[in-house]
DRENRO-234273 format. One record per residue (C-alpha): x negated, y, z negated; residue in one letter; residue number from 1. Coordinates in steps of 0.2 Angstrom, whole numbers. Example, Ala and Ser with C-alpha at 12.3 -4.5 7.8 and 13.67 -1.06 7.14 Angstrom:
residues 2
<atom <-62 -22 -39> A 1>
<atom <-68 -5 -36> S 2>
This chain:
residues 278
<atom <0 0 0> X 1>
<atom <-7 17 7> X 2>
<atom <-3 28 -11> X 3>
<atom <-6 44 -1> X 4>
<atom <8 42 12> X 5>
<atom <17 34 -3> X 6>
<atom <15 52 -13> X 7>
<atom <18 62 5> X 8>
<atom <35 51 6> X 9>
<atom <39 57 -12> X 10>
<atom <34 77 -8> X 11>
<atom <48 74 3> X 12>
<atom <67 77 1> X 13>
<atom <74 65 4> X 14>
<atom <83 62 24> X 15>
<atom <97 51 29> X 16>
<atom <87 47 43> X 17>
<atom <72 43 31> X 18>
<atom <82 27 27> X 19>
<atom <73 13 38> X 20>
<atom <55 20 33> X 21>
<atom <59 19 13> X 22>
<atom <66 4 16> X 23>
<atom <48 -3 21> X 24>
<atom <37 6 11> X 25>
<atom <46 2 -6> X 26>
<atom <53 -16 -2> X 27>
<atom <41 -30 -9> X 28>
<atom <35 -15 -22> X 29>
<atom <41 -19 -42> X 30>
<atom <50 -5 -49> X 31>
<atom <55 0 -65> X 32>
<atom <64 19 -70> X 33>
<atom <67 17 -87> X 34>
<atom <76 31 -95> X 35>
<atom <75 40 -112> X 36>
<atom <93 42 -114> X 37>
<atom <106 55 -109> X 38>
<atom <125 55 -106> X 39>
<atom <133 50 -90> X 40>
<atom <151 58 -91> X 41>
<atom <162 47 -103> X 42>
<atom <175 57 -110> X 43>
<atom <170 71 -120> X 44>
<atom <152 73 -112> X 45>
<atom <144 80 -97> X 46>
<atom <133 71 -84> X 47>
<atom <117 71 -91> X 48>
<atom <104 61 -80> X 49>
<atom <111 64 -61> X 50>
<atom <95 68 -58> X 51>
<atom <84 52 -61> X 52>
<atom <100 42 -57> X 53>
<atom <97 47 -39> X 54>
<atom <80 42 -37> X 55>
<atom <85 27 -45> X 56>
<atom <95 27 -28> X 57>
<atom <80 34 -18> X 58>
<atom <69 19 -23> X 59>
<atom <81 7 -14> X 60>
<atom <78 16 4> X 61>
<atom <96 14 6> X 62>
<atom <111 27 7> X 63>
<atom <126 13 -1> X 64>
<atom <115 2 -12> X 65>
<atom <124 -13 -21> X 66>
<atom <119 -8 -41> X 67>
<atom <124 -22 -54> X 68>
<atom <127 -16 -70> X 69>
<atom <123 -25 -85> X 70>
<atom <133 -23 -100> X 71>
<atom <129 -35 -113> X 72>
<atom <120 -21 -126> X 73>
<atom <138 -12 -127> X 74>
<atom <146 -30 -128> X 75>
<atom <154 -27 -111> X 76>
<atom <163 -11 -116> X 77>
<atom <179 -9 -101> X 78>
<atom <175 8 -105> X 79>
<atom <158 10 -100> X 80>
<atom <160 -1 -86> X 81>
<atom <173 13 -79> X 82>
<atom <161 25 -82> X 83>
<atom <146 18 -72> X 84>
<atom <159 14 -58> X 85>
<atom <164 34 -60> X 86>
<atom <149 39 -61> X 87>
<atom <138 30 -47> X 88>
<atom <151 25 -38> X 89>
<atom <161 37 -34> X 90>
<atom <148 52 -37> X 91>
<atom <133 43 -30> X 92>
<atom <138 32 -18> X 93>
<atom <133 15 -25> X 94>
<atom <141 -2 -24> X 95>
<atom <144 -5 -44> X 96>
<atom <149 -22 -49> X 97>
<atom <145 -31 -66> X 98>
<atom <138 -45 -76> X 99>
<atom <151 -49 -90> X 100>
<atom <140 -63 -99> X 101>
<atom <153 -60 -117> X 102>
<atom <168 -57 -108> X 103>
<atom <166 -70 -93> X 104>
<atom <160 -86 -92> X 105>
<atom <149 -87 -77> X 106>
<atom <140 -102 -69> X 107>
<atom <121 -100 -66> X 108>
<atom <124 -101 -48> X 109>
<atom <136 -84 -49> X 110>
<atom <126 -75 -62> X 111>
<atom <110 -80 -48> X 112>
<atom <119 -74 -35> X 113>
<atom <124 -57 -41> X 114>
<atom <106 -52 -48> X 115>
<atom <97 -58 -34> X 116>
<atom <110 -51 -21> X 117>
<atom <108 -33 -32> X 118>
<atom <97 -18 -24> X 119>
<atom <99 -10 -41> X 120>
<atom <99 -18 -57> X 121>
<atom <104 -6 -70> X 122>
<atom <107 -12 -90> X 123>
<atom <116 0 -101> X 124>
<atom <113 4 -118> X 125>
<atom <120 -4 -134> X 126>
<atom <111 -16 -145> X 127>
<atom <97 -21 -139> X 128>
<atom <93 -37 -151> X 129>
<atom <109 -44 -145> X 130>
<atom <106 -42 -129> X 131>
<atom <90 -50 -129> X 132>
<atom <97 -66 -136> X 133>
<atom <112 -67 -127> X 134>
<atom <101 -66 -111> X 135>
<atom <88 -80 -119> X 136>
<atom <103 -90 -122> X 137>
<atom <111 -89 -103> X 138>
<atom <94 -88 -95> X 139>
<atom <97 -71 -88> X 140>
<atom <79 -65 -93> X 141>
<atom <71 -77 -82> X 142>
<atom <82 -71 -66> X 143>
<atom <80 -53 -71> X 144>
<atom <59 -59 -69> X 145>
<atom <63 -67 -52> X 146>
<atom <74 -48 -47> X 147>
<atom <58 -38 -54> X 148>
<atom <44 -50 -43> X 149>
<atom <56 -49 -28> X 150>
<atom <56 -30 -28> X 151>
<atom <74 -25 -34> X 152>
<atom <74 -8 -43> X 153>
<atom <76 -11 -63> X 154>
<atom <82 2 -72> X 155>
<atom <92 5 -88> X 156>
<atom <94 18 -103> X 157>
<atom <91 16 -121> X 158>
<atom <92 -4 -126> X 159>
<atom <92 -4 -104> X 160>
<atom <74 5 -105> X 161>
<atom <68 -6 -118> X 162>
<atom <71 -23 -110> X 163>
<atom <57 -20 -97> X 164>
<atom <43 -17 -110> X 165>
<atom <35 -29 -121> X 166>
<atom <47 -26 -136> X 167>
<atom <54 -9 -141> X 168>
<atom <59 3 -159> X 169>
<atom <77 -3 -162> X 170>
<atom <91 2 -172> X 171>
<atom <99 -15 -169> X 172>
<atom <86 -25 -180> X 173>
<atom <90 -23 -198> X 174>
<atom <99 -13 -213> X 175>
<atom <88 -6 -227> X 176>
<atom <89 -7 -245> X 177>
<atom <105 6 -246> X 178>
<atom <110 -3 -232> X 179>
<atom <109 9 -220> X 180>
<atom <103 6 -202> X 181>
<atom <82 6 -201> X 182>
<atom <70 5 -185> X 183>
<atom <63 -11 -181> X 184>
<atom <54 -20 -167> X 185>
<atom <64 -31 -152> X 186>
<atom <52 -41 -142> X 187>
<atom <60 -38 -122> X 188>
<atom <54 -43 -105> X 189>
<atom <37 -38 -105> X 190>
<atom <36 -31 -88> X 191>
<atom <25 -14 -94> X 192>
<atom <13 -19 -106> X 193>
<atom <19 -7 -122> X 194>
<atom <30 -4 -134> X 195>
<atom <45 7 -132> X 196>
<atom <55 21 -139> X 197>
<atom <69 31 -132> X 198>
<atom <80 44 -141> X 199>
<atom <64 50 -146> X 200>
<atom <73 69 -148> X 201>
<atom <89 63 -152> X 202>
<atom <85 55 -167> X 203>
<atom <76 61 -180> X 204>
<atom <69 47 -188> X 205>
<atom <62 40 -174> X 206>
<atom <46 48 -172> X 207>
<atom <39 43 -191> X 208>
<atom <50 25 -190> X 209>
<atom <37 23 -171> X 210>
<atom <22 31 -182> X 211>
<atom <24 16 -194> X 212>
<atom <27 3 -184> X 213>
<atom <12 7 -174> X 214>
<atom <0 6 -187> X 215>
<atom <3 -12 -186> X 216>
<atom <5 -13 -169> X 217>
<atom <-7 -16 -156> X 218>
<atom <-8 -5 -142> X 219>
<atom <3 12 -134> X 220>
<atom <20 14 -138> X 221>
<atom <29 25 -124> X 222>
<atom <40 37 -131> X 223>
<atom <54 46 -119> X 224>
<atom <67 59 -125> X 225>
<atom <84 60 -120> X 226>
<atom <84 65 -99> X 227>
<atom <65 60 -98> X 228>
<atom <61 44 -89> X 229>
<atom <46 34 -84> X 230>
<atom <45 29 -65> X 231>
<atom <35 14 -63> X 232>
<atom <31 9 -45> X 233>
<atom <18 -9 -43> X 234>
<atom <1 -2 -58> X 235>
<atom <6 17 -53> X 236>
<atom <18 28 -64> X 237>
<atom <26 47 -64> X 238>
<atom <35 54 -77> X 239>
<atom <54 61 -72> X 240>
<atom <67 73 -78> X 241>
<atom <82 78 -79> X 242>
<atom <80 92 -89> X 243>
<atom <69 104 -87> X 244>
<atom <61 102 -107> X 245>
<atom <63 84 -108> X 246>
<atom <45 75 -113> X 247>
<atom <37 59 -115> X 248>
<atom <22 53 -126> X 249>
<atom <10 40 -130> X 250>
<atom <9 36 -147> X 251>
<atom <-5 25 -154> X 252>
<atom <-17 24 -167> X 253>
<atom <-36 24 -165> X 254>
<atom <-49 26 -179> X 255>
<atom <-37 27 -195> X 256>
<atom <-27 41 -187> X 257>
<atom <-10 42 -178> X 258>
<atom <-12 50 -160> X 259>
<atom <6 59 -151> X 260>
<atom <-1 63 -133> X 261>
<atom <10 71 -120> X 262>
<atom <11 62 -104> X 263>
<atom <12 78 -91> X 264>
<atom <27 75 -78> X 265>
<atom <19 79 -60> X 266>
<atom <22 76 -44> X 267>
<atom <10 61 -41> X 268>
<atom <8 45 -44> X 269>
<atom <-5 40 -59> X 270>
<atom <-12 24 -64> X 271>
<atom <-1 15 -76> X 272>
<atom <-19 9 -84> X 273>
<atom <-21 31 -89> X 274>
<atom <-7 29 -103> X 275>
<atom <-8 10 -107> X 276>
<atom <-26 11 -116> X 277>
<atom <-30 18 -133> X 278>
């Protein structure tokens, strides 16, 4: 792959007529745009992450992708099924359909046939131990590996942003001793090498539940706030936003002392490699 007609593709807006060549150059490349979290237009709430959403669409090189949405996190909530088909189907274009693994009981040929047959495979938010389990159970994590390796676009918010890292700072793991939700790791697919945190804004008690954790953790943990994604494209990343203030860190810890370093949004591709060593 020729990176620098990769990042002129990418200085480009994007053209209907653009389609076929997109379609080539990103085909048999892995991608991930994992998302920091943001609101999608449920009642009550604005559209939040249009933005990224439609490079998610971009990476596909095709206008009417088919996207399969994945909702186990939220235990298959109707409600934010509608809103994905609202939202990137009738304002973006997309074929939605949807995994039901709790409300549906799906042979593995079916739930084959939709994953691999997906240009888009986006999971939604939710809790993200659950999720991981019930996809270990059905055998879904192994198909998602095959999607990845074959070059669908995997993409996702919140527990759905998680799922493609080595494990991630969850809300879903335990209570603490008032019995109050605490932070804990979730292993998930292991498909970037670190560990994860979104909301990293949102919620406050992130930032020092990730400083924690990581002092026994081996490693960078990624942490996006809500609107900030990472774009991962084969060993090459970029930063993305929907907002213009949303940032994304690397937080490890090196020599007795916790490090929170900015990853800079630009233009270009990086090496993955930059932000994954300590």
């Amino acid at each position: 792959m020729a990176w620098s007609e990769l990042d002129a593709m990418n200085r480009r807006l994007y053209r209907e007529d653009d389609e076929l060549n997109l379609f080539q150059i990103y085909k048999y490349m892995r991608k991930i745009i994992a998302i920091g979290g943001g609101e999608i237009g449920r009642a009550g709430y604005p559209v939040e992450t249009t933005e990224i959403d439609k490079e998610i669409i971009r990476l596909t090189g095709k206008t009417k992708p088919k996207m399969l949405f994945i909702p186990t996190a939220s235990l298959d909530a109707p409600g934010y099924v509608e809103d994905m088909k609202r939202h990137f189907g009738g304002r973006l274009g997309c074929e939605v359909d949807v995994l039901l693994l709790l409300r549906e009981k799906l042979s593995k040929r079916m739930m084959t046939e939709k994953i691999m047959g997906a240009d888009i495979i986006y999971v939604g938010g939710g809790n993200t131990l659950l999720m991981m389990k019930t996809w270990r159970k059905y055998g879904v994590d192994k198909l998602l590996e095959r999607a990845y390796k074959k070059g669908i676009v995997m993409a996702g918010l919140s527990a759905g942003s998680i799922c493609w890292f080595r494990g991630g700072l969850s809300d879903s793991v335990r209570k603490n001793k008032d019995n109050k939700t605490d932070y804990g790791k979730v292993s998930g697919l292991g498909f970037i090498k670190a560990l994860h945190s979104p909301h990293y804004d949102f919620e406050k008690a992130r930032a020092e539940a990730l400083k924690k954790i990581m002092r026994k953790t081996f490693g960078v943990a990624i942490a996006l706030e809500n609107c900030a994604a990472l774009e991962v494209l084969d060993d090459k990343y970029r930063i993305i936003t929907s907002k213009p203030n949303a940032k994304a860190y690397a937080v490890f810890w090196k020599k007795g002392e916790c490090y929170k370093i900015e990853i800079k949004q630009v233009e270009e591709f990086r090496p993955l490699a930059e932000i994954l060593k300590r």
